[in-house]
C-alpha positions in Angstrom: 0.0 0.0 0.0 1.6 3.5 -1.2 1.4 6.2 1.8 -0.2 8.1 -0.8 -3.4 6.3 -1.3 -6.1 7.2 -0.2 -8.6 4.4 1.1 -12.3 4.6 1.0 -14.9 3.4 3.1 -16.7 0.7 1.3 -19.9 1.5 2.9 -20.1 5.7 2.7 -17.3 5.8 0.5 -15.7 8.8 2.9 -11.9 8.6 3.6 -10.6 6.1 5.7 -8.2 7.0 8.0 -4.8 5.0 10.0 -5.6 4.5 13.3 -2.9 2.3 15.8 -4.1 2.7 19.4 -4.2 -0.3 22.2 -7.5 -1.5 20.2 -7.5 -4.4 17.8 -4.6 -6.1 20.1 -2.5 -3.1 19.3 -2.5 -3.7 15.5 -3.1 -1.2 13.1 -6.8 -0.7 11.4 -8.9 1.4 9.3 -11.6 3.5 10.1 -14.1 5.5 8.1 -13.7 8.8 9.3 -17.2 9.9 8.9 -19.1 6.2 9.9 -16.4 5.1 12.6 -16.8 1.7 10.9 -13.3 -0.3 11.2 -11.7 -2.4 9.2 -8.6 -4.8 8.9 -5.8 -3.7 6.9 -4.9 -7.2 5.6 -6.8 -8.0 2.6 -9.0 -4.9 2.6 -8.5 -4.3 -1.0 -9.9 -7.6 -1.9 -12.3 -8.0 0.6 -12.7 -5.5 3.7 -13.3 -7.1 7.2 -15.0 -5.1 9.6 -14.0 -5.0 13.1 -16.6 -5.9 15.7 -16.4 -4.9 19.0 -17.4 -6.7 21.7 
């Protein structure tokens, strides 16, 4: 993935942004910036995976 590419949220199509915090057992994720949907980053070109919290 370039640092320059900007990701889309495949639901509201709004940018996605880079989050690493303590969630997701401290690995990095997506999330839609305007939905607050997240999403892995492995594979989410082909297929995203949300991120459900529990």
């Amino acid at each position: 993935m370039s640092k320059n590419e900007l990701k889309l949220c495949p639901f509201c199509e709004s940018p996605m942004l880079l989050i690493q915090d303590n969630k997701n057992n401290g690995e990095p994720y997506f999330e839609c910036s305007t939905c607050g949907l997240k999403f892995k980053i492995e594979g989410f070109d082909e297929k995203p995976v949300e991120i459900k919290e529990n």
